[in-house]
DRENLUM-130842 format. One record per residue (C-alpha): residue in one letter; x, y, z. Coordinates in steps of 0.2 Angstrom, whole numbers, padded with zeros to 4 digits, always signed. Each point is the difference from the previous one (the first is absolute). Layout:
! DRENLUM-130842
aXYZ/...
This chain:
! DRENLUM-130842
x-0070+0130+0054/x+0003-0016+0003/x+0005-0012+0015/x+0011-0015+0003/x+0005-0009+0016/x+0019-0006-0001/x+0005-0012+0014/x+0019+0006+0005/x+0009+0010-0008/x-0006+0012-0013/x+0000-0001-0016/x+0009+0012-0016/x-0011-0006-0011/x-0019-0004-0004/x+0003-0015-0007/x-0001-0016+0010/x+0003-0020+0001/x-0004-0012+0011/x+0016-0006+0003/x+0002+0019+0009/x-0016-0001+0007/x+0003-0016+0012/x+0017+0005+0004/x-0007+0016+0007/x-0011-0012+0009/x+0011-0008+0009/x+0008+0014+0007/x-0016+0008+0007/x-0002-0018+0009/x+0015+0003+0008/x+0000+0017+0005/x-0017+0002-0002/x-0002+0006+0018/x+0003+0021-0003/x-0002+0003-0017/x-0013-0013-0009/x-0001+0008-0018/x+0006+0013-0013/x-0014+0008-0009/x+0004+0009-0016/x-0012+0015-0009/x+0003+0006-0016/x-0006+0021-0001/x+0003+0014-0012/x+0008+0017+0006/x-0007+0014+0003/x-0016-0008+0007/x-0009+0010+0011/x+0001+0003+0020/x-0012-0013+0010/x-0002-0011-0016/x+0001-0018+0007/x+0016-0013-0009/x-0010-0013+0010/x-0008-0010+0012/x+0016-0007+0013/x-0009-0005+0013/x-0010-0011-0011/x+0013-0008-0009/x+0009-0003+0014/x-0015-0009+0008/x-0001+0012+0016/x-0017+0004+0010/x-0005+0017-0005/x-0007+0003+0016/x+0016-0002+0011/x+0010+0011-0011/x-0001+0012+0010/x+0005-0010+0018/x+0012-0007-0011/x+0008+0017-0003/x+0000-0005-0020/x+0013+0013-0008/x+0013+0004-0011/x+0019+0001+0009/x+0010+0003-0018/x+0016+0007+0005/x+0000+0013-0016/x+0002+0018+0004/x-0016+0007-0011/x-0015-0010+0005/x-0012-0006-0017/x-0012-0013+0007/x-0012-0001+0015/x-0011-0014+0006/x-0017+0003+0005/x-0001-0008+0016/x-0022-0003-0003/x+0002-0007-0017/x+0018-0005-0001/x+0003+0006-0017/x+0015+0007-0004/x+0000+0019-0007/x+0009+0013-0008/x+0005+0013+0012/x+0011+0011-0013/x+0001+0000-0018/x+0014-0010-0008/x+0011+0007-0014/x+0009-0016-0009/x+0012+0011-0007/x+0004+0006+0018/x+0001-0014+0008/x+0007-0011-0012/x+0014+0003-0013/x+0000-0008-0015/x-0010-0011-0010/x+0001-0016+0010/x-0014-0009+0011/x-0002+0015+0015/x-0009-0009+0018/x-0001+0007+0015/x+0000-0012+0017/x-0010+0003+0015/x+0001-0011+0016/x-0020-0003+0006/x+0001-0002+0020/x-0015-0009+0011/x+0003-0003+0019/x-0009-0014+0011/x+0009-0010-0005/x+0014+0011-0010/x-0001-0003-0018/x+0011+0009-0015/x-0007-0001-0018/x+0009+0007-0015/x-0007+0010-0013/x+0009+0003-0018/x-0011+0012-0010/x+0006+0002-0018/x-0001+0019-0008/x-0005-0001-0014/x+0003+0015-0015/x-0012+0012-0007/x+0004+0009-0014/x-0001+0018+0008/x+0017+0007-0007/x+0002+0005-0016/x+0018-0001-0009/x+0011+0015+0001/x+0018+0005-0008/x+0011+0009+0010/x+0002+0013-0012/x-0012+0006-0012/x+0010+0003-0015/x+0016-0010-0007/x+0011+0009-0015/x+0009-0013-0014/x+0013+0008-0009/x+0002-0012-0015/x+0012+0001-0016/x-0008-0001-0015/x+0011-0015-0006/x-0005-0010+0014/x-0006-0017-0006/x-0016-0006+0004/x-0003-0013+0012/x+0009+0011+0011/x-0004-0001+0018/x-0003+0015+0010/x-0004-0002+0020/x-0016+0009+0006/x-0006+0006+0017/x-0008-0017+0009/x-0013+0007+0009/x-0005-0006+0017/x-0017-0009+0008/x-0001-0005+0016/x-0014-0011+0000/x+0005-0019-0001/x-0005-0015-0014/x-0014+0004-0013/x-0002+0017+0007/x+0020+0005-0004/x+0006+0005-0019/x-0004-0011-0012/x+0004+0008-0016/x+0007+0018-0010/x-0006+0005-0014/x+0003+0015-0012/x-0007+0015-0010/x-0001-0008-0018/x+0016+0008-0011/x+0011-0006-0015/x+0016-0002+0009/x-0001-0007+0016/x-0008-0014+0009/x+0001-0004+0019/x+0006-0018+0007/x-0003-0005+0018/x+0013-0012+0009/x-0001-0008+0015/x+0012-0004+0014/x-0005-0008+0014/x-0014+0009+0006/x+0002+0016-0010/x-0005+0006-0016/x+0012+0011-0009/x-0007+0009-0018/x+0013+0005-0013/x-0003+0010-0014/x+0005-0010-0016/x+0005+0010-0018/x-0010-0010-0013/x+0004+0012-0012/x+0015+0013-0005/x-0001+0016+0006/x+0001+0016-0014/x+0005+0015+0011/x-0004+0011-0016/x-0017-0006+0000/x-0004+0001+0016/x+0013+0004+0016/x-0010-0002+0013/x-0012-0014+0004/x-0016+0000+0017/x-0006-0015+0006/x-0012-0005+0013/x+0004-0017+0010/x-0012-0009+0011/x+0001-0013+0011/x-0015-0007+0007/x-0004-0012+0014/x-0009-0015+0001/x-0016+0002+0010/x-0016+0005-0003/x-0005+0012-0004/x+0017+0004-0007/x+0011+0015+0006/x+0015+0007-0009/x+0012+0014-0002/x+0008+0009-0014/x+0018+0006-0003/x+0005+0013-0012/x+0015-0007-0009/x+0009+0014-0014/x+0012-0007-0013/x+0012+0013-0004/x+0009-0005-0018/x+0019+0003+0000/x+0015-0005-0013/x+0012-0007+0013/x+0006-0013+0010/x-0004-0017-0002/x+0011-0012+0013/x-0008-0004+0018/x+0008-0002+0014/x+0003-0017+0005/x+0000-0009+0018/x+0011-0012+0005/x-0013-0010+0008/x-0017-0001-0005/x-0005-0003+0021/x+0012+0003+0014/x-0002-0007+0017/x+0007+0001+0015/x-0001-0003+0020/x+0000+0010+0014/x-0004-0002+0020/x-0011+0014+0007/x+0010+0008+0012/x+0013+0003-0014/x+0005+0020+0004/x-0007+0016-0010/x+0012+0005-0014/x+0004-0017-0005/x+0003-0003-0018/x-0011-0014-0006/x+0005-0005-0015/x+0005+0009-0018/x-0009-0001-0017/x+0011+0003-0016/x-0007+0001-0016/x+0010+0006-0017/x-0003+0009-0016/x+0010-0003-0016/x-0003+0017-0004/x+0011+0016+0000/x+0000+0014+0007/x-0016+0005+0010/x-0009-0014-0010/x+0011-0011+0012/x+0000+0008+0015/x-0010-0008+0012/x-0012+0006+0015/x-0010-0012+0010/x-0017+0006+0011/x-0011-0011+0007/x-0019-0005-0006/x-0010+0014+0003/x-0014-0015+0002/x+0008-0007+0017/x-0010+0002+0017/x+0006+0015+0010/x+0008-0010+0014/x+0013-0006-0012/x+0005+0019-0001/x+0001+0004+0017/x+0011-0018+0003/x+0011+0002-0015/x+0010+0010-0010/x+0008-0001-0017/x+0017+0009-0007/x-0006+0008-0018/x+0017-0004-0005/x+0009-0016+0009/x-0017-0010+0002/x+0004-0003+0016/x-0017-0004+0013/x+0001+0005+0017/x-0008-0001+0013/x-0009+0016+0008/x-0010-0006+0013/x-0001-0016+0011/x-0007-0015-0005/x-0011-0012+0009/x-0004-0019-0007/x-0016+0002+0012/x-0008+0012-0010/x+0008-0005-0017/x+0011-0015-0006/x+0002+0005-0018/x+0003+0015-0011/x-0001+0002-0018/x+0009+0012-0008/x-0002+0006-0018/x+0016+0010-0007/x-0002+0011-0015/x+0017+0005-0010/x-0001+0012-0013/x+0013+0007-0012/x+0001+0017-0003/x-0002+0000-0018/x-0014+0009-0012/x-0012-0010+0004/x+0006-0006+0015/x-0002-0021-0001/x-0003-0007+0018/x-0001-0017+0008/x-0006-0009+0016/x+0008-0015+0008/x-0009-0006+0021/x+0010-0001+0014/x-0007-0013+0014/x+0006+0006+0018/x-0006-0013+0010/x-0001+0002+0021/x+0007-0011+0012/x-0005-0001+0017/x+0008+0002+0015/x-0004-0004+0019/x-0004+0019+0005/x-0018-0004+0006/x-0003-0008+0017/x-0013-0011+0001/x-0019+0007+0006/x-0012-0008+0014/x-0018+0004-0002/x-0009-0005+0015/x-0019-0003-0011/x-0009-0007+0017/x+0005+0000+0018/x-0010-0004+0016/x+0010+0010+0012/x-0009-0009+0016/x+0001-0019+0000/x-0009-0010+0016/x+0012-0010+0012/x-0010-0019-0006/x+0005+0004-0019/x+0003-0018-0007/x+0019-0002-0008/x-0002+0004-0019/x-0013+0017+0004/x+0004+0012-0013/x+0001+0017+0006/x+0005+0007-0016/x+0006+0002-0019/x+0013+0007-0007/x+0005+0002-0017/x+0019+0003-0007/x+0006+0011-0014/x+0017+0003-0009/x+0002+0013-0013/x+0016-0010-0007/x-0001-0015-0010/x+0009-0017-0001/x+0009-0004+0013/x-0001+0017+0009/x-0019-0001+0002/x+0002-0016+0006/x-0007+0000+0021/x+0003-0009+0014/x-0009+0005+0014/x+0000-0006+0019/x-0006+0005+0016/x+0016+0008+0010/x-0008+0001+0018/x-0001-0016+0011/x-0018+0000+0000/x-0015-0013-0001/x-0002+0005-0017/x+0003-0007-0016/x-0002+0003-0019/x-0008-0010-0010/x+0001+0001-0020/x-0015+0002-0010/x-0003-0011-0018/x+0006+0016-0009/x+0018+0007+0001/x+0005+0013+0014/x-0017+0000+0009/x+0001-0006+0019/x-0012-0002+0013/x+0006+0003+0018/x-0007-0014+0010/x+0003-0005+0018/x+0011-0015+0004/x-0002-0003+0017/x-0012+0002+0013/x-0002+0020+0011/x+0000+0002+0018/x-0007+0020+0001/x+0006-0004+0020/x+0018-0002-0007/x+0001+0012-0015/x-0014+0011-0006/x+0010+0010-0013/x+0008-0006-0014/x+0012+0009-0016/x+0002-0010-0014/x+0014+0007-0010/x-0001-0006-0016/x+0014+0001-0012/x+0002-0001-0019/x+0015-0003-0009/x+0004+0000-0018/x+0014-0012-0009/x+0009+0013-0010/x+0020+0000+0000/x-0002+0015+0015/x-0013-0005+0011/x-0016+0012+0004/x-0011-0001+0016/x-0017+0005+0003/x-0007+0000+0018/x-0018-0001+0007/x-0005+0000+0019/x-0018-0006+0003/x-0008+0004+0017/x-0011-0014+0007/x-0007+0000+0015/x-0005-0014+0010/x-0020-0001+0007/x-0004-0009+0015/x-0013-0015+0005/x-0005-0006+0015/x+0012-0012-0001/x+0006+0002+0021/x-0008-0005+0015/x-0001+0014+0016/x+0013-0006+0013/x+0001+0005+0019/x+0018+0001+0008/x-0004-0018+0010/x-0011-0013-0003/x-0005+0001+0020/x-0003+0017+0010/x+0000+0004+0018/x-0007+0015+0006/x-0003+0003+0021/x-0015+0011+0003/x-0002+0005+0021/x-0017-0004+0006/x-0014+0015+0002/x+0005+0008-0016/x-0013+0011-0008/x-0015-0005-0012/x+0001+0004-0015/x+0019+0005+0002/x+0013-0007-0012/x+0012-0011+0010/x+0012-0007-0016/x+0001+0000-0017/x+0005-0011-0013/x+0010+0003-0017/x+0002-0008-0017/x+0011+0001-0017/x-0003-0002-0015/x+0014+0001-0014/x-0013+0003-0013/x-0003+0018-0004/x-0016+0010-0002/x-0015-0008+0001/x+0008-0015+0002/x+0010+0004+0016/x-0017+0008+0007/x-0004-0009+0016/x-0014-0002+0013/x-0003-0008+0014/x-0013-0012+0008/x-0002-0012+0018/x-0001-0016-0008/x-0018-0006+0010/x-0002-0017+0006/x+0008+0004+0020/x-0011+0005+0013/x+0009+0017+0005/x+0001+0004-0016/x-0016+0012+0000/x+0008+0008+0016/x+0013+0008-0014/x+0000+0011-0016/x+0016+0003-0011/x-0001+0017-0009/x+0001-0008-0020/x+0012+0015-0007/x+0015-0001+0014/x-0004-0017+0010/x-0002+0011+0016/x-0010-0015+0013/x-0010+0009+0012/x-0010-0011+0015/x-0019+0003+0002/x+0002-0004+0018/x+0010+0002+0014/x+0010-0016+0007/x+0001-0008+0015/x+0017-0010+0004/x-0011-0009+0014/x-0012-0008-0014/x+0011+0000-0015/x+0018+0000-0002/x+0005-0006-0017/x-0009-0002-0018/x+0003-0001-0018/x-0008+0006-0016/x+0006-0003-0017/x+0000+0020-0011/x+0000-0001-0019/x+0008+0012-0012/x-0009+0000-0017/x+0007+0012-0016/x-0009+0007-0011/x+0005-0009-0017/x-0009-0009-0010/x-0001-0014+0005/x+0002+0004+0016/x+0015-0008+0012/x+0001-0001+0019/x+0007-0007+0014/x-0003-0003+0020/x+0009+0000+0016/x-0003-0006+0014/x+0000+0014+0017/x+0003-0006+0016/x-0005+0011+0014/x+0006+0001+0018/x-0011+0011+0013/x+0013+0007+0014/x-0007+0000+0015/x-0005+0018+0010/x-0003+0001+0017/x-0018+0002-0002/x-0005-0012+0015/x+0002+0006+0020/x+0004-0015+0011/x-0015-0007+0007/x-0001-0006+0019/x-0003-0020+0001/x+0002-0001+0021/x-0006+0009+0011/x-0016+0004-0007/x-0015+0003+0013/x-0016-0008-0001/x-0008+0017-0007/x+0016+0000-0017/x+0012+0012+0008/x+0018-0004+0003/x-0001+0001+0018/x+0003-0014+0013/x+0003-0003+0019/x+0014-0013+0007/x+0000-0006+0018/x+0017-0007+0008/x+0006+0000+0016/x+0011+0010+0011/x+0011-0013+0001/x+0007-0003-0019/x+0019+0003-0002/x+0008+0009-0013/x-0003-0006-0017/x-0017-0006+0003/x-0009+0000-0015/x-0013+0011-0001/x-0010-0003-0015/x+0002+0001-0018/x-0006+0013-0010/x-0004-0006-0017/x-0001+0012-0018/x-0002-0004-0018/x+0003+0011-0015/x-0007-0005-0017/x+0016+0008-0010/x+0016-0010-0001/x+0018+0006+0000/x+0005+0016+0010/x-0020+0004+0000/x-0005-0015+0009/x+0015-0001+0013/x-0008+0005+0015/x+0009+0008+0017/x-0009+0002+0015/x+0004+0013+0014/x-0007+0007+0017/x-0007+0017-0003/x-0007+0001+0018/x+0004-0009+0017/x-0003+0003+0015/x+0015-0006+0009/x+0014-0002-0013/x+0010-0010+0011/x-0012-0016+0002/x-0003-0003-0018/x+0011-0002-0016/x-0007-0004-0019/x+0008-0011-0012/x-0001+0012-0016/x+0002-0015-0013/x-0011-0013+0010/x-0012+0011+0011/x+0003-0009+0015/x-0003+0009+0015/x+0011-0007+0016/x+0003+0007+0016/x+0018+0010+0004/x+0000-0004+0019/x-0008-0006+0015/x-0016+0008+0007/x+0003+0009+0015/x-0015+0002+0014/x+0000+0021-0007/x-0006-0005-0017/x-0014+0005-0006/x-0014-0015-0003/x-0004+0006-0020/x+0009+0007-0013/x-0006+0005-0016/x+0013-0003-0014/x-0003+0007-0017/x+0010-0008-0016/x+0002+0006-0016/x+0001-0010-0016/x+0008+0007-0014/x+0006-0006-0018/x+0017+0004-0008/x-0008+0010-0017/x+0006+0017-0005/x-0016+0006+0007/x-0003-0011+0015/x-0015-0007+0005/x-0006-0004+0018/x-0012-0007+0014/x+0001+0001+0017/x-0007-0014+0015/x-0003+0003+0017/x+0005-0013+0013/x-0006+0002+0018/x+0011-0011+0010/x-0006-0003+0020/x+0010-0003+0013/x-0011-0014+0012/x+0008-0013+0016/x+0005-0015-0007/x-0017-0009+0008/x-0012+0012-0011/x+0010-0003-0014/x-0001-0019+0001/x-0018+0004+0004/x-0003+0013-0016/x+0010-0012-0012/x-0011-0015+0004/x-0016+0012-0005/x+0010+0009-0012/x+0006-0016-0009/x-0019-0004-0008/x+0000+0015-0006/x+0017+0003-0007/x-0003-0016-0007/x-0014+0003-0011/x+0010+0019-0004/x+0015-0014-0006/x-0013-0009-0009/x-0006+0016-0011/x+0017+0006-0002/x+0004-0018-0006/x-0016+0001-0012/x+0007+0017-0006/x+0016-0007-0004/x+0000-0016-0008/x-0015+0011-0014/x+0014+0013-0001/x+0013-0013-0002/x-0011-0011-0011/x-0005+0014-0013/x+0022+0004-0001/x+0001-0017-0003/x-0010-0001-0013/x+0004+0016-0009/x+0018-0007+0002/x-0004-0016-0008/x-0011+0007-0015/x+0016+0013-0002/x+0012-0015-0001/x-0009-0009-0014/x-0005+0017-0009/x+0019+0002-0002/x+0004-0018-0003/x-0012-0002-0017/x+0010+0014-0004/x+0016-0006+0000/x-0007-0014-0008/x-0008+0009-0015/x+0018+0011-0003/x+0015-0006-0009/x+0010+0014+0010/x+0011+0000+0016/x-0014+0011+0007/x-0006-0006+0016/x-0010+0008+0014/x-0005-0010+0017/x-0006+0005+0015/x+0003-0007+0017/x-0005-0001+0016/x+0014+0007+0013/x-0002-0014+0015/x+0013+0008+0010/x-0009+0012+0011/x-0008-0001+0018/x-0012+0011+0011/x-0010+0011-0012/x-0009-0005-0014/x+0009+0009-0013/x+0007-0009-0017/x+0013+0003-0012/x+0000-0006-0018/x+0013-0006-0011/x+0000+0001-0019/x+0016-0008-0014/x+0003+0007-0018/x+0010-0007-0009/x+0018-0005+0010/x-0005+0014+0013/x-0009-0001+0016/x-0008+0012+0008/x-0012+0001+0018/x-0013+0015+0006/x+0005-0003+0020/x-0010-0002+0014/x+0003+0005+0019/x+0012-0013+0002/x+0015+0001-0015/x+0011-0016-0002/x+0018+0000+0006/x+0014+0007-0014/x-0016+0012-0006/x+0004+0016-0007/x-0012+0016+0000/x+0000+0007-0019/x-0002+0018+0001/x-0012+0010-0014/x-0012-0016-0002/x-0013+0005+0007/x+0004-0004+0018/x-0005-0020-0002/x+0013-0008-0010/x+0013-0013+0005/x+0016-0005-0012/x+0000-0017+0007/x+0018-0011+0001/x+0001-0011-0015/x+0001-0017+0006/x+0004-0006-0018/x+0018+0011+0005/x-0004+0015-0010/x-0006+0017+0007/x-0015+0006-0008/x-0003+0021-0004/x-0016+0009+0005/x-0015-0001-0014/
């Protein structure tokens, strides 16, 4: 065996130059990137199963030990598999026995190609091995006996044809020679025509049928190899005293043309041959050579009479573009004299085969980041026809990202991408491939491949709004989920996977967990409007590709107000903390006389906080009357001398929440002469005064801590506003148009809309919005334009 590497195309022959050897070269250089070498081996037939041609992977330089990764093999597109590669070693080995004779025809130069395929990155090597002959057949006649009948008056040097007989082996292993049983009159002579040996038997001395009339000889024709084989033909010359003109041909060689889808019973051509002879001397009758192969038999025909050739079964130029024909003609004399003329039927082709596609590597899944000029796959192109009817242009049908690239040998493409993939826009792909021939009537081949797009993290998670606004009611449960939050991601799998963290760094943050599968935020305490009323936190989505990508957003949280808070009683409160109080006027006060002022306040706002007040007991419903907004208490008439001297009046405080909240106050009002009451007033006046001076401590802390809250709100929300790029806004101020209790209402914008949580006392043009909660106003827009309940 023997090994050479070929750079390019193969080679037909073993010899080499340099000039052939650089220009082969140069193509690897340039299309060097899929197939680097040819490597050609040299092995007899007939060798054994396993026995190794050679070492591939180490004349192609390749690392033994990544063979394997590298999925090293042999992709030959042949129907019978003879080679393997050992994917440890990377030698290349015989996987079936190989008959020379089988495969190859003839005596010519017999190779086989295989197509050596490496992945990571994809590679293609070619192979040529060269099949060698061994001489394992010997030479054979068809027949093992041939008759002569000769006149006796035939003149030496005469010519007689003999049986050729048949070897298939190839070169030094086919005939070489004949030879013959020693005798007086004949001798044999071997002439050759192209590739083939043809014996005659020669007369090289008269014939005496009285002395002897019949004549066995022993022919042999042996090869050429060694050892030597031979076989042996049995040739019988009957003497006769008759006929001595042959027939003669008209042509020595007839050719002729024919295209290969010419129809069944078609006359070929006709053979004439004539005698000058009489009689049955000169009648003629042609057979064909009993030496032809047995195809020509079963695809032609030949009159015995008219010489005419037809055609008895289809011919096909792939299988076989030339037939040679020997013609026998033979006279029907005493002996019979015969001879042989060729007839050359040669095949012409015609477009009846469409081209073939043979896939040999295809990565059906391709990730979405492939750079332009990825190859995906190879694919070879066959055409049985020849000339201009295997001639193929292929192209990529389907308006796809795809393209084909040629390879530095003819009709071998690889499938490379030309553009970049979005999986997100299209994750499946058909490539339809076609293959057209040249010929005069045009043949197609199609071939879809299926590629399916994989996905990378290539996508960030995205919430519905950069900003969200959620409004959770104050006293909620601990523990208990109050919103949740939601991503997507156009990603798939893995990739589109997301959880869910509080981004730390805010104060209120630990007060809240988020659920990582579905974003579900649940508070860990319960809140209180009266402490906190708005807040942010920032949430982060993460997926789970590699690298991972996220993104925040920023919640802002409103608490809505509950009435949670009854009102509490800020006048009268008696020395010993309960609402109770004692007035003295006297008898003589007209109507309208102001009693006193009972004075409430409720920690809640809106509806909640708007306090009413109301007698719920009296003693004389006629003397006294309660403003229900103001808690003043006047007198409805003039006391009369029947009057009683005290009263007891009890007043109820009450809020405006779905579930109102009370607090009741009991005024004692005494009824004294005008000279005691001047007389109580001065000594009541110390101490009234220092009760003023308490209440007037109480209010200015309670008034003071609003304030402050108030203020620390308004600069809360104005660094806000500050810090955002969007039209969100959120202020809260303080209602100034209220009198008599001390109740509040506050006022908060977003965006171009407005919005106020009354108080006791709603400004003019105010409307009551129903299904808020009880507490909140839809206030006139002074800008001109009417706003909509949030």
């Amino acid at each position: 065996m023997c090994c050479r590497i070929m750079m390019g195309s193969p080679r037909r022959h073993r010899s080499s130059d340099s000039r052939w050897f650089h220009f082969y070269l140069s193509l690897l250089l340039i299309f060097g990137k899929h197939a680097l070498a040819e490597l050609r081996y040299s092995i007899p037939e007939e060798m054994k199963e396993g026995t190794s041609v050679g070492n591939v992977a180490k004349d192609l330089g390749l690392d033994k030990t990544y063979l394997i990764d590298r999925r090293f093999r042999v992709v030959s597109g042949s129907k019978d598999a003879f080679f393997e590669v050992n994917p440890n070693s990377g030698a290349l080995q015989i996987l079936k026995k190989i008959d020379r004779e089988e495969l190859c025809q003839g005596s010519g130069v017999c190779t086989m190609e295989l197509k050596i395929l490496v992945e990571n990155p994809l590679e293609m090597h070619h192979v040529v091995i060269e099949i060698t002959d061994i001489n394992d057949h010997s030479p054979s006649f068809s027949e093992k006996e041939q008759q002569f009948k000769i006149a006796e008056h035939t003149s030496p040097g005469t010519r007689f044809d003999l049986h050729a007989a048949r070897d298939p082996d190839a070169g030094i292993n086919s005939i070489r020679t004949y030879t013959l049983t020693s005798n007086d009159h004949f001798e044999i002579d071997v002439s050759q025509s192209d590739e083939d040996k043809t014996p005659y038997l020669v007369l090289k001395k008269s014939l005496d049928r009285e002395q002897k009339s019949k004549h066995v000889l022993f022919v042999t024709a042996v090869d050429g190899g060694k050892p030597q084989r031979s076989g042996t033909l049995n040739v019988s010359i009957i003497v006769l005293d008759t006929n001595d003109n042959r027939p003669v041909f008209s042509q020595d060689t007839y050719q002729v043309e024919i295209y290969e889808n010419v129809p069944v019973g078609t006359i070929v051509t006709r053979v004439n041959a004539t005698d000058t002879d009489e009689g049955n001397n000169g009648e003629i009758e042609f057979t064909l050579s009993k030496t032809l192969a047995r195809k020509v038999y079963d695809i032609f025909e030949l009159n015995r009479v008219s010489g005419e050739i037809k055609l008895k079964g289809a011919v096909d130029f792939e299988e076989t573009e030339i037939y040679k024909i020997d013609v026998q003609a033979s006279d029907k004399g005493t002996p019979p004299l015969t001879s042989r003329c060729r007839v050359i039927i040669k095949v012409k082709d015609v477009n009846d085969n469409p081209p073939e596609i043979e896939v040999t590597s295809l990565s059906n899944t391709v990730s979405e980041d492939s750079k332009p000029g990825t190859v995906i796959s190879l694919i070879s192109l066959t055409d049985k026809d020849s000339g201009v009817n295997g001639k193929i242009i292929s192209s990529i049908t389907s308006d796809v990202p795809f393209e084909l690239k040629p390879s530095y040998k003819e009709n071998i493409y690889s499938v490379v991408t030309k553009g970049f993939l979005d999986r997100e826009q299209v994750s499946h792909y058909e490539i339809t491939i076609k293959a057209t021939d040249c010929g005069e009537r045009l043949l197609s081949t199609f071939k879809i491949l299926n590629i399916q797009i994989s996905d990378v993290n290539d996508n960030i998670p995205l919430f519905s709004q950069n900003t969200l606004q959620f409004y959770v009611s104050e006293n909620n449960v601990a523990g208990g989920s109050i919103f949740s939050v939601g991503a997507t991601d156009k990603d798939v799998n893995e990739n589109a996977v997301l959880s869910y963290q509080i981004a730390r760094g805010n104060e209120l943050a630990m007060f809240l967990s988020v659920n990582s599968d579905n974003g579900q935020i649940s508070a860990l305490k319960s809140f209180d409007f009266e402490t906190l009323k708005t807040f942010q936190f920032q949430v982060v989505a993460t997926d789970s590709g590699t690298p991972s990508l996220s993104r925040n957003v920023t919640v802002h949280v409103f608490i809505l107000d509950q009435n949670d808070n009854a009102p509490v009683i800020l006048y009268p409160v008696s020395s010993n903390g309960s609402a109770e109080g004692v007035e003295e006027i006297p008898r003589n006060v007209n109507a309208g006389h102001l009693v006193t002022k009972v004075r409430a306040y409720d920690a809640d706002i809106g509806y909640n906080g708007w306090l009413l007040f109301s007698l719920q007991e009296v003693t004389a419903h006629s003397l006294f009357g309660l403003d229900r907004y103001t808690g003043q208490i006047r007198t409805l008439r003039s006391f009369t001398e029947t009057d009683e001297a005290e009263h007891k009046l009890l007043i109820l405080v009450k809020d405006n929440g779905n579930v109102s909240l009370s607090a009741t106050a009991t005024v004692i009002v005494k009824l004294v002469e005008p000279r005691e009451a001047f007389a109580a007033a001065d000594v009541k006046s110390a101490t009234k005064d220092d009760e003023d001076n308490n209440v007037t401590f109480y209010l200015m802390i309670t008034l003071g801590s609003v304030s402050t809250l108030f203020l620390i709100s308004i600069i809360v929300l104005i660094a806000m506003q500050c810090s955002k790029s969007t039209d969100y806004t959120s202020k809260y101020l303080q209602e100034t148009n209220y009198d008599g209790t001390l109740c509040h209402s506050i006022q908060y914008r977003s965006g171009d809309k407005r919005y106020m949580l009354v108080g006791p006392r709603m400004s003019i043009g105010s409307t009551i919005v129903p299904g808020s909660h009880a507490n909140t106003l839809v206030l006139p827009d002074r800008r001109g334009t009417s706003t909509e309940v949030r």
